[in-house]
C-alpha positions in Angstrom: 12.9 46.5 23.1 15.0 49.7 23.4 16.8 50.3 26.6 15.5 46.9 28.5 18.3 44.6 29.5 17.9 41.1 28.2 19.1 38.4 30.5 20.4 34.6 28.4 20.2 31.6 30.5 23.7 31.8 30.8 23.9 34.9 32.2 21.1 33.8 35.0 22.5 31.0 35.9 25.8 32.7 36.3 24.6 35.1 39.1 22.8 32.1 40.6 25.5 30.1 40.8 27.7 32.7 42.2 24.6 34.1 45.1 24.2 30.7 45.8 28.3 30.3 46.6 28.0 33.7 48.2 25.0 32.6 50.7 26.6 29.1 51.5 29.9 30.5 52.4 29.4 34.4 53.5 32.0 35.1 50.5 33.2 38.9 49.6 32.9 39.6 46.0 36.6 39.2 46.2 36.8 35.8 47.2 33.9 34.7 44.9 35.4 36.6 41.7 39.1 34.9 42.3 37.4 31.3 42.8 35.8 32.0 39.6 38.1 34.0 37.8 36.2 36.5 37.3 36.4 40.3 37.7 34.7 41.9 41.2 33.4 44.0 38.9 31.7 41.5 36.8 30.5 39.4 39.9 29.1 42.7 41.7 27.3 43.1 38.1 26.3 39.4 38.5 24.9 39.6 42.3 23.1 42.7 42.7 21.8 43.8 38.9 21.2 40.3 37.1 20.2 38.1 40.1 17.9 41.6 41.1 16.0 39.8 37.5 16.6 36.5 37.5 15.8 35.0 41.4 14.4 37.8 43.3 14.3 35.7 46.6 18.3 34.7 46.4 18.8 38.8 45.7 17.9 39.4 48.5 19.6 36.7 50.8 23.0 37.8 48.6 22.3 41.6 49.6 22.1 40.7 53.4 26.0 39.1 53.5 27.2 41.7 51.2 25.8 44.2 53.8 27.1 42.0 57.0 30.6 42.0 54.8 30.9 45.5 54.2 30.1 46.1 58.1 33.1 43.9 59.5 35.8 45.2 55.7 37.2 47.8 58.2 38.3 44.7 60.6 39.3 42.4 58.2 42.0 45.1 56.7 42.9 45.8 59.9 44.1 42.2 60.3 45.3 42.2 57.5 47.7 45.1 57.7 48.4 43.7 61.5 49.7 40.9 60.0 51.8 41.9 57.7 53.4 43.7 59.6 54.2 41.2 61.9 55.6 39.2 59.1 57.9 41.9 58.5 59.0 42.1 61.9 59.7 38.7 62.7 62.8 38.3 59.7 
């Protein structure tokens, strides 16, 4: 069919695997895709299109960290900058 995206197994069980490492472990898409070695962009792609497909019910506890994650990002770089700067400062 024209213009309808056709999921393999493979593919599925791909996004599973990764929403279900996501869920267990409250994981950014940055985390997952370098434990994977994959791009973000290909895990993003992975967690919200496919999995939207292939487990609707996992979608949709995946969605729910990637929203808690995207709340807190802001504090996370600011720890992250605060410390390396303090790196810096302590040679």
């Amino acid at each position: 069919q024209r213009g309808v995206a056709v999921l393999t197994e493979s593919m599925e069980e791909r996004a599973r695997e990764l929403g279900r490492y996501i869920v267990e472990n409250g994981s950014t898409v940055r985390a997952v895709a370098q434990k994977f070695g994959l791009s973000k962009s290909s895990v993003h792609k992975d967690v919200t299109s496919r999995l939207y497909w292939a487990d609707r019910a996992l979608y949709e506890q995946v969605r729910t960290v990637l929203e808690e994650n995207k709340r807190e990002r802001h504090l996370r770089g600011g720890a992250a900058t605060r410390e390396k700067y303090r790196k810096i400062h302590e040679r």
